[in-house]
C-alpha positions in Angstrom: 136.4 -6.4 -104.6 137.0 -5.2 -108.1 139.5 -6.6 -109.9 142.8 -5.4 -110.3 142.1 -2.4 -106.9 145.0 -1.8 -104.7 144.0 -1.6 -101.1 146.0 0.3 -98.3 145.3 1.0 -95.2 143.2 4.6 -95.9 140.4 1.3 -97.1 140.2 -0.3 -94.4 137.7 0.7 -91.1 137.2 -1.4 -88.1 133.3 -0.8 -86.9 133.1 0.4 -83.5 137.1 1.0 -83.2 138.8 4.8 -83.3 142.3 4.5 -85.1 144.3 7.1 -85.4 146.7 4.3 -87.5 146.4 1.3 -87.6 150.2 -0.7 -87.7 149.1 -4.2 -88.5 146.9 -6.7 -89.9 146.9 -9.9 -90.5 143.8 -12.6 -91.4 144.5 -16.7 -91.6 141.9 -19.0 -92.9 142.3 -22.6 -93.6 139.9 -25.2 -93.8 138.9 -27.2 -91.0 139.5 -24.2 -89.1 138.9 -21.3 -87.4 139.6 -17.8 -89.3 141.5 -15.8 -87.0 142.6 -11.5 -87.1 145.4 -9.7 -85.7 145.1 -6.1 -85.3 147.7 -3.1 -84.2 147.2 -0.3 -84.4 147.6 3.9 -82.3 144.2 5.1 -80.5 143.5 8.2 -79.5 144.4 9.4 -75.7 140.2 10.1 -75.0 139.7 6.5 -76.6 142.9 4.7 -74.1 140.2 2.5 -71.7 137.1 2.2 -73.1 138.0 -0.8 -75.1 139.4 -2.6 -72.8 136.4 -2.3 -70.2 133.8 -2.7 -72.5 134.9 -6.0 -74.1 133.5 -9.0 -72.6 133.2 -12.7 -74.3 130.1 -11.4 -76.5 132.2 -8.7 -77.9 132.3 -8.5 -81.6 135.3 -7.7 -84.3 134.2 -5.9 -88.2 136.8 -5.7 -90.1 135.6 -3.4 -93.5 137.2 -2.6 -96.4 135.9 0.1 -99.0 136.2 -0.3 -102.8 134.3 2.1 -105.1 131.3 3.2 -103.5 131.0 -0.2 -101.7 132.1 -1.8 -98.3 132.5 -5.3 -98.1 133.6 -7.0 -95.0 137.3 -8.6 -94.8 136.4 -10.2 -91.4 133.7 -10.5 -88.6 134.1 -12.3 -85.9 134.7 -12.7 -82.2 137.2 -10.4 -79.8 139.4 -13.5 -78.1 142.0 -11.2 -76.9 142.5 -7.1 -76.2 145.4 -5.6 -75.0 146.2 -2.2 -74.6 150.2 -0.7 -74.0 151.1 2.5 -73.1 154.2 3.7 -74.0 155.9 7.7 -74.6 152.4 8.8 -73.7 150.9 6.5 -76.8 148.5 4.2 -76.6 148.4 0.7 -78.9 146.1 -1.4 -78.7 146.3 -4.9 -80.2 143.2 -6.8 -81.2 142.8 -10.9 -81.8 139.8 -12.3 -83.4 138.5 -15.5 -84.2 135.6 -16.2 -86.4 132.1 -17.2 -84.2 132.6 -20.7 -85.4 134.9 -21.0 -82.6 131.5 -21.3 -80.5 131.1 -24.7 -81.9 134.1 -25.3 -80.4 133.9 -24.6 -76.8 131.5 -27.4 -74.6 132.6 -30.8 -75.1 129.9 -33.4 -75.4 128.5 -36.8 -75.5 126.0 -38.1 -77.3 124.7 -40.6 -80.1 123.3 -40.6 -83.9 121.5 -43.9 -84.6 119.5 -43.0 -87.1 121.9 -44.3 -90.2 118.8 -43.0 -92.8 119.7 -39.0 -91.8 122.3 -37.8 -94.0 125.2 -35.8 -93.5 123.6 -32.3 -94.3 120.7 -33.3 -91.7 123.2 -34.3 -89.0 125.5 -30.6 -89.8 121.8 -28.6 -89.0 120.8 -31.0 -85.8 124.1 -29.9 -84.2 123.7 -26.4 -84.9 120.0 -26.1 -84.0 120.4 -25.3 -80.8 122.8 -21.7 -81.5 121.4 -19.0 -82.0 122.3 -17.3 -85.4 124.0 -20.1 -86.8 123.9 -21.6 -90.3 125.7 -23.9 -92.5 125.3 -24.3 -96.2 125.8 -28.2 -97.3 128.1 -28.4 -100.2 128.9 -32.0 -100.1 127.3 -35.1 -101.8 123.6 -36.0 -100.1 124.6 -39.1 -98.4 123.4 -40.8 -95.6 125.3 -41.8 -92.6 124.8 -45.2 -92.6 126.1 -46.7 -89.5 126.5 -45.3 -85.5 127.9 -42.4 -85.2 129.1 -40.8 -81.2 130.4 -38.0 -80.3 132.5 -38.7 -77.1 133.8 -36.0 -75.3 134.2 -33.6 -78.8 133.5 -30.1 -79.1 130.6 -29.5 -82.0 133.1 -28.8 -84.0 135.6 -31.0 -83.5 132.7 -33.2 -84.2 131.5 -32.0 -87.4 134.9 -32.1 -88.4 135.4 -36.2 -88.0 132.1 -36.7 -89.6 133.3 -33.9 -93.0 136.0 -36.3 -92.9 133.9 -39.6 -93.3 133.0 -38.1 -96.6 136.5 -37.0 -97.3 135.7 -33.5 -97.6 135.8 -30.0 -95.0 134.6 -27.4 -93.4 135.3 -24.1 -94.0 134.6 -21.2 -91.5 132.7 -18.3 -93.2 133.9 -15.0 -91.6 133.0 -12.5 -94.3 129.4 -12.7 -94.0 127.8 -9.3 -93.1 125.0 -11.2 -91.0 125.7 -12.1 -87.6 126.5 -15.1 -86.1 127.7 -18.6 -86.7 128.2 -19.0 -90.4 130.2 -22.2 -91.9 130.7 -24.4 -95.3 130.3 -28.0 -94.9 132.3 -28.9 -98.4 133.5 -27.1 -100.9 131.6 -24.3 -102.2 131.3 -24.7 -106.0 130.7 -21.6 -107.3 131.5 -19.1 -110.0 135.2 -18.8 -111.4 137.3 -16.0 -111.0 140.9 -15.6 -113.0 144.0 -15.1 -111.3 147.1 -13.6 -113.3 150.2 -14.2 -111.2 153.9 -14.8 -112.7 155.6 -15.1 -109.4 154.4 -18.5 -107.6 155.6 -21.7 -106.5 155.0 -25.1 -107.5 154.5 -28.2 -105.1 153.7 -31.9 -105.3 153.4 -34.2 -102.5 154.3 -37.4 -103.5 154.0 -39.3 -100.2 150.8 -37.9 -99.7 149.4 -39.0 -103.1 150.3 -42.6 -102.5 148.9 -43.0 -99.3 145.6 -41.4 -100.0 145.5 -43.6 -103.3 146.4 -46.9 -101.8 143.7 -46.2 -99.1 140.7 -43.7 -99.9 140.4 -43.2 -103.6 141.7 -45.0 -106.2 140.3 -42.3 -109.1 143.0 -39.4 -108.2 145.9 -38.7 -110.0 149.4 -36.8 -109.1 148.0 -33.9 -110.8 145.5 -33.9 -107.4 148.4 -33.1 -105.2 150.3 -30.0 -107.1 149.6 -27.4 -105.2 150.5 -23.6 -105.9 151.8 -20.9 -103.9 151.0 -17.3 -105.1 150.8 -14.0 -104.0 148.0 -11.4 -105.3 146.3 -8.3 -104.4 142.8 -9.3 -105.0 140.8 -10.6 -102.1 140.0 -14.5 -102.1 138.5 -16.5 -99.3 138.9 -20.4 -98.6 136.8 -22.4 -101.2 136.7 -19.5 -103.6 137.3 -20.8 -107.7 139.9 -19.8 -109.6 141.5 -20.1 -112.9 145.0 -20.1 -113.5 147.1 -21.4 -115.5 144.4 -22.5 -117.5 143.2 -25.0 -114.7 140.0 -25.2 -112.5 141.6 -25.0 -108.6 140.3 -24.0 -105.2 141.7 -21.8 -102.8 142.6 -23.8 -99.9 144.1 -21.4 -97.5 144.6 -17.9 -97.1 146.9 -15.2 -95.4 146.1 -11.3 -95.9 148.4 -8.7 -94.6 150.1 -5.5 -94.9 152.9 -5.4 -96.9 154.6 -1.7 -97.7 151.3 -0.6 -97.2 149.9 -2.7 -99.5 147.4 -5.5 -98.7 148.2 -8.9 -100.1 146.7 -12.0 -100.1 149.0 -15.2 -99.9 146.8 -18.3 -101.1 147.4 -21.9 -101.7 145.2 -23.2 -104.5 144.9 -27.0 -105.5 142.1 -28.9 -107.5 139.4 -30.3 -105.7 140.5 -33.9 -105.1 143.6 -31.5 -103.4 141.4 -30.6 -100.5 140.1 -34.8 -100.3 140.4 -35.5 -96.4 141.1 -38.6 -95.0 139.3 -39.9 -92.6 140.1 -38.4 -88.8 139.4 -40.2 -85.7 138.7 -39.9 -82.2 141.2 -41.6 -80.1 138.8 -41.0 -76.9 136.9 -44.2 -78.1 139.3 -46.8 -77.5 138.9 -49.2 -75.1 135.2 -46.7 -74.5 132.2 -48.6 -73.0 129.3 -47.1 -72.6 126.1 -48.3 -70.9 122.8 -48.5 -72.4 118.9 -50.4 -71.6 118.3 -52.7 -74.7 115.4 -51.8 -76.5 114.6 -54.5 -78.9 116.4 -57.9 -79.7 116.5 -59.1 -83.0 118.1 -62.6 -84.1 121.9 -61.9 -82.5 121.7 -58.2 -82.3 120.2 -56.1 -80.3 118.8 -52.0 -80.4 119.8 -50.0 -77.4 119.3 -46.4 -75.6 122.9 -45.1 -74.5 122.5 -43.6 -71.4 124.4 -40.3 -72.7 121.1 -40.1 -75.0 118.2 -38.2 -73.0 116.2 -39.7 -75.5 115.9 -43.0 -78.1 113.1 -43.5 -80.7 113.2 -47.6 -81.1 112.3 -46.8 -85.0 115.4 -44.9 -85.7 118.1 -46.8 -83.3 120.8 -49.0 -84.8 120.9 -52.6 -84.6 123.9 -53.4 -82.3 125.7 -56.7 -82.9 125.5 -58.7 -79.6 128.7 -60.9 -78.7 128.1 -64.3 -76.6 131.0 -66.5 -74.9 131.1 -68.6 -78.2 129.8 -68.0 -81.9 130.2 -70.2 -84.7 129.3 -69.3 -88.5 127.4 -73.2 -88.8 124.8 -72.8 -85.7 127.5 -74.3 -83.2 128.0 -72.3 -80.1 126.0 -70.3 -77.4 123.0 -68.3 -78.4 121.7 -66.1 -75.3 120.8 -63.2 -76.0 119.9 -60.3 -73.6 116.2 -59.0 -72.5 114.6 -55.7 -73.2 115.0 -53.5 -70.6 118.5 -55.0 -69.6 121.4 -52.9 -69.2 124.4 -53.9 -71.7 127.4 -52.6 -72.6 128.3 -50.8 -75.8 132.1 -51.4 -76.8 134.1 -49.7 -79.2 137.4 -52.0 -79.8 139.4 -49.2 -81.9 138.5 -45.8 -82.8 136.0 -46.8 -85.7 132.4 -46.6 -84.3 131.3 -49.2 -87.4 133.4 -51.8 -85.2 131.5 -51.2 -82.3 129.3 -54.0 -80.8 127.4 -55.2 -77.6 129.5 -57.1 -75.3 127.9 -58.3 -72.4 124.6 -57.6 -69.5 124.7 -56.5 -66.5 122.5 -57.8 -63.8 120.2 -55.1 -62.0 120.3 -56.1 -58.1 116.6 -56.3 -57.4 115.7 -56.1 -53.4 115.0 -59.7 -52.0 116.5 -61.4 -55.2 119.0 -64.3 -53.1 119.7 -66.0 -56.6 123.2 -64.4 -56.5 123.9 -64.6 -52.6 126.1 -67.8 -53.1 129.3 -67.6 -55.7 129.6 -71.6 -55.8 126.4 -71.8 -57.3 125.8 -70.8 -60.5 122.9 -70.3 -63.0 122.1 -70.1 -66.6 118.0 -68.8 -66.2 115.3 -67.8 -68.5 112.8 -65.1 -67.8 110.2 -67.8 -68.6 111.6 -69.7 -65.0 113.8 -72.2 -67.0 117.0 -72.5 -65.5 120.3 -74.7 -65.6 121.7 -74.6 -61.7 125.2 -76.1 -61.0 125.6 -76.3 -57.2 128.6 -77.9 -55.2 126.7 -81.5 -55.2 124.1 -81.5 -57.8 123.0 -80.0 -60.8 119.4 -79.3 -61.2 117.5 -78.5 -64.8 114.2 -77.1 -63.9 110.9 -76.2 -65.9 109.2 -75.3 -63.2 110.2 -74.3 -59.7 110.1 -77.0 -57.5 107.2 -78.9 -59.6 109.5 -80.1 -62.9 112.8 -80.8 -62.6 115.6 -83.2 -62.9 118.1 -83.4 -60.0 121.5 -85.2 -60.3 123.3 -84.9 -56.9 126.5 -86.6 -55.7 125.3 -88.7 -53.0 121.3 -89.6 -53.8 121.8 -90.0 -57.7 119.3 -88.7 -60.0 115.4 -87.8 -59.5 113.0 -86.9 -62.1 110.3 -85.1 -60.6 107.1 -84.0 -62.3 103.8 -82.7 -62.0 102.7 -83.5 -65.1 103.7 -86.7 -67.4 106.9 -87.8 -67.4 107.6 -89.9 -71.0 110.4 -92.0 -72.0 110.7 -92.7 -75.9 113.0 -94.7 -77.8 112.8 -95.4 -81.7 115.4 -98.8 -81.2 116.8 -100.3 -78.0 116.0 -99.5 -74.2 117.8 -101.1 -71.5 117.4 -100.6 -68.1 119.8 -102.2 -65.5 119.7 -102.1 -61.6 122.5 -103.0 -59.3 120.6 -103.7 -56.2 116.6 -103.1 -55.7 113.9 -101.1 -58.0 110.5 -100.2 -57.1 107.8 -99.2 -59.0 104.8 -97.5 -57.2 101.8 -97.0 -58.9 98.7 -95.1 -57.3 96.0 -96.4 -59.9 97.1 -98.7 -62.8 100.0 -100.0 -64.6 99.8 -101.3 -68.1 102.7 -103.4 -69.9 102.0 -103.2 -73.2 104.6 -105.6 -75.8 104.3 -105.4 -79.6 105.7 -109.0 -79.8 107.1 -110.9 -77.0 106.9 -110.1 -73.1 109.2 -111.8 -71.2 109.4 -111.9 -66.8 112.7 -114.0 -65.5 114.0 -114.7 -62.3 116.6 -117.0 -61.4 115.5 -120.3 -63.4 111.6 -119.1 -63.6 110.2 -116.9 -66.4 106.8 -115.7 -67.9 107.2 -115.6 -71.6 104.0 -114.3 -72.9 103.5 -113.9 -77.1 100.7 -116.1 -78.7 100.8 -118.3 -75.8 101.6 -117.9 -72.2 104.3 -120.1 -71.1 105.1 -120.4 -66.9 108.4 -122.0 -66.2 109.6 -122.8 -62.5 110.7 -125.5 -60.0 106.8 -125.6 -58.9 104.1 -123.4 -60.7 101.1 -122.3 -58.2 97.5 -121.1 -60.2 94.6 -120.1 -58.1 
């Protein structure tokens, strides 16, 4: 609009819409939000129901104004509401718009970003991807997500929103574009400058505010980042838009347009650019969330995982999950069992932070004819390479190999080693064997004794002492 023209109402035209006089209009934009339009005006008697039967939820809103020889438009978006009353043989009809962003905020869904390489800019344009018409110019810093990020029963935009904020900055809804369909900011646009000369505003500082976001977020901002002003003007600005006044760089941060004694006026709220920093929002949905998943890779103690609210996971790009076990220590003590690809884990989020999310435990897959399960006194700590710890009622088993190596200890037979292969006893010092009652030792080809120094048989008061010599000791000796 150029500057210092007075718009009335004899400026503005709505496209598609026959006025006779229009009463009323007002336009709210904010960031992180939706623009929205109010509209009242008188129709024509001929004009009374074609509005109302013709609108449906693809029905569109252009709101024009005329300066010079140009139109620009003041807003274009969605119809979200039409009503018509009838009253002394007049007909009003009364218009509410939203911008189209608000189609970004309709379907709630679920899903996962693991790739922590794709930045924030790529993330804004894989959401919108699959609108039609829909576009969003990336305004903030180019950096990368770094860590998991789900969307858990969020609208789109609701979405994009929480991840702005992991940035600290905003969106901003773009409802004067003469193109159609979705058009957004994702961060403040910094653009040219434009002066304001205003006498009549008000001042505001939030003190509270500052501290907090200080103490907390950023350490680099100063009171001066939370004066905001309060002016009225009749030049048009939009959310985002530069400005200069009183000799100071600041940003419009919201925006009211209306009619006043037939005038239109903008109301704006203007603050520097740390003034619009957001802190971070959150998703209380995840609390206490679990969500199941098939592991995809293990890695030392974590693990890489394809949520089942993912259609799809690329192993390359998924996030290494931390894994917690019944008992971790920081110097190697503990229990180290980690779960096998193609199991089915659980992905917990303790708080409403997804970096704090982790792995907490398997869950087995009942596979037909499997009976290692059918009995709850017996337990089991098993390998998928067959070696398994069992811990029965009576006995406790440590196998190798089913039913060919294995150690049994049971309550009433005592302890068998059993082996189809060598069984080897080693001992760098002392080795003592001692028997209660009998021992037997069966050998089915040879036996060998083999004594570095001294061998030594006794029984009773006879012994075989063997070393450099061979001494026999008994009550009576017998050689054949």
């Amino acid at each position: 609009m150029g500057e210092g023209q007075v718009l009335t109402y004899e400026n503005i035209r709505v496209k598609d819409f026959e006025f006779k006089q229009i009463y009323k209009i007002e336009i709210r934009k904010e960031v992180n939000e939706h623009d929205t339009l109010y509209l009242y005006g008188l129709l024509s008697e001929e004009k009374k129901d074609n509005y109302i039967k013709s609108t449906n939820e693809k029905s569109e809103i252009n709101v024009i104004y005329k300066h010079t020889d140009n139109e620009e438009t003041l807003f274009k978006g969605l119809i979200s509401e039409i009503n018509l009353t009838v009253a002394q043989q007049c007909y009003y009809l009364e218009i509410k718009g939203i911008s189209c962003t608000s189609l970004l905020d309709v379907k709630r869904t679920c899903r996962s970003f693991q790739d922590i390489s794709m930045t924030y800019e790529e993330l804004a344009k894989e959401i919108i991807k699959d609108y039609e018409q829909a576009d969003v110019k990336y305004n903030a810093d180019k950096e990368e997500l770094e860590h998991l990020l789900v969307q858990y029963g969020e609208t789109d935009w609701e979405f994009l929103k929480r991840a702005a904020s992991k940035i600290n900055t905003v969106l901003v809804s773009n409802s004067t574009h003469p193109d159609e369909g979705i058009r957004f900011h994702f961060g403040i646009e910094k653009g040219s400058t434009r002066e304001i000369e205003e006498f009549n505003y008000t001042i505001r500082k939030r003190i509270r505010s500052f501290n907090k976001m200080k103490e907390n977020y950023a350490e680099d901002i100063s009171h001066r980042d939370f004066e905001y002003y309060d002016l009225q003007s009749t030049e048009i600005f939009d959310v985002g838009n530069k400005v200069k006044f009183m000799e100071q760089d600041l940003y419009v941060q919201s925006v009211y347009i209306h009619m006043e004694d037939g005038i239109l006026k903008g109301e704006y709220k203007l603050s520097s650019i740390n003034g619009i920093f957001q802190e971070k929002l959150t998703n209380q949905n995840l609390i206490g969330l679990s969500l199941a998943g098939k592991v995809l890779e293990v890695k030392e103690d974590k693990v890489k995982v394809h949520l089942d609210i993912d259609e799809e996971q690329d192993k390359s790009k998924a996030v290494l999950l931390p894994y917690s076990t019944g008992y971790t220590a920081a110097n190697n003590t503990g229990i180290y069992i980690m779960p096998e690809v193609d199991d089915i884990v659980y992905l917990y989020f303790p708080d409403d932070n997804e970096e704090n999310a982790f792995i907490k435990c398997s869950i087995r897959q009942e596979l037909k004819g499997g009976d290692k399960v059918s009995d709850p006194d017996v337990k089991y700590i098993r390998t998928n390479f067959g070696k398994e710890i069992r811990l029965s009622r009576h006995d406790i088993i440590i196998s190798s190999l089913d039913d060919e190596i294995y150690i049994r200890i049971n309550d009433e037979d005592g302890i068998e080693i059993i082996s189809s292969e060598n069984v080897r006893i080693s001992a760098k010092k002392n080795m003592d064997i001692n028997v209660g009652a009998n021992m037997a030792i069966n050998v089915g080809a040879n036996l060998a004794i083999n004594a570095g120094k001294d061998l030594s048989i006794k029984c009773r008061n006879s012994n075989i002492k063997m070393g450099q010599d061979i001494d026999l000791k008994g009550k009576k000796v017998n050689i054949n």
